[in-house]
Structure formats: C-alpha cells, structure tokens
C-alpha positions in Angstrom: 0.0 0.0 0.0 2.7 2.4 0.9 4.7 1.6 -2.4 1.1 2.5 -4.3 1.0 5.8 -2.7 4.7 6.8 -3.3 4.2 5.8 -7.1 0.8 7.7 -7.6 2.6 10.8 -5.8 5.4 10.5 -8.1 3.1 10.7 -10.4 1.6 13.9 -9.5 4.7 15.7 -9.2 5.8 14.5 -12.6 2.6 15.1 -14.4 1.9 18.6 -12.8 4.8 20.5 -15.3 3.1 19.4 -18.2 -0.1 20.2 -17.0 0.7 24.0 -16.3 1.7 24.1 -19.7 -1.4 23.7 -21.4 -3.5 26.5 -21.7 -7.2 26.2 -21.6 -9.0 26.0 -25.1 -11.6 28.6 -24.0 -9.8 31.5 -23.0 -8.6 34.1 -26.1 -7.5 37.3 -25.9 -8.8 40.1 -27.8 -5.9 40.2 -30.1 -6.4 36.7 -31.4 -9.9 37.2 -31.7 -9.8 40.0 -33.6 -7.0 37.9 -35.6 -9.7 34.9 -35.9 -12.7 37.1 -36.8 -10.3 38.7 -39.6 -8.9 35.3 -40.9 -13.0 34.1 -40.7 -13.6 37.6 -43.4 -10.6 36.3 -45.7 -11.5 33.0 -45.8 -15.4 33.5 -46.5 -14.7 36.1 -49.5 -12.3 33.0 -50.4 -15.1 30.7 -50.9 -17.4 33.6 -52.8 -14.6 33.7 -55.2 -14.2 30.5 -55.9 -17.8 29.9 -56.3 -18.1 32.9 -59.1 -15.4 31.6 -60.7 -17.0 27.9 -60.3 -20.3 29.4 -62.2 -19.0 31.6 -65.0 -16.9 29.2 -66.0 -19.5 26.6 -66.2 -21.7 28.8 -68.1 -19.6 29.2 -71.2 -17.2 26.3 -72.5 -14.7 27.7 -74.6 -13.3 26.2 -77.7 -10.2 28.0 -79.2 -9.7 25.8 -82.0 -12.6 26.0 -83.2 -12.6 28.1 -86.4 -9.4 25.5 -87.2 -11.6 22.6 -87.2 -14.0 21.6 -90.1 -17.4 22.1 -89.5 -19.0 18.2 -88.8 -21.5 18.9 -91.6 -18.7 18.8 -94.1 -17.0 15.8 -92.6 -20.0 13.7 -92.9 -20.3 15.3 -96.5 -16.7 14.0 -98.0 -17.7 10.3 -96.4 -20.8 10.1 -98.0 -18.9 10.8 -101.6 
C-alpha cells in the first residue's frame, strides 16, 4: 500500500509540469480574436470567389480551335462521296 501511494505521488509531481503548460482552449485574448474574426472575413470572400469563378466558368465552355476545325456537316459530306 505504501509503495502504491509513493508511485501515484510521483506521479503527481511529474505530471503537474506538463499540465501547467497547457493553456485552456476557452480562453482568447482580444488580439487573437480580432485575428480569428479577420482570418473568418478572408476566408469567406475565399469561398465567394471560388464559387463565381466555379459558375462563370461553367456557363460558357470555350473552344479555341474551333474556327481551325472543319465544321462536322462537311466531314460527314466527304464520307458520304
């Protein structure tokens, strides 16, 4: 019994530095919230732009090459012949 209540104080003492080193999750300053609100801004004009650019692109599919190409109608023409 007495060697159980040596180890658990050992323990204790070893365990308690590393436990006043964490800091509670809760707790912010105001300099990191204003720093979380403003990173929260940035990151939701993020997503609008990405989501314009998602939608205009899908709109209108561009084809460079096409005045290079042959029209299909005459393709179909020359096989026929």
């Amino acid at each position: 019994m007495k060697r159980l209540i040596i180890a658990t104080a050992l323990l204790a003492i070893l365990a308690a530095p590393a436990m006043a080193q964490r800091k509670p999750y809760s707790v912010m300053n105001e300099e990191e919230k204003a720093n979380y609100k403003a990173s929260e801004a940035v990151d939701k004009q993020y997503r609008n732009a990405l989501d314009r650019t998602r939608k205009d692109g899908a709109e209108a599919p561009v084809d460079p090459w096409a005045n290079l190409r042959a029209t299909r109608s005459t393709d179909s023409a020359k096989k026929k012949n």
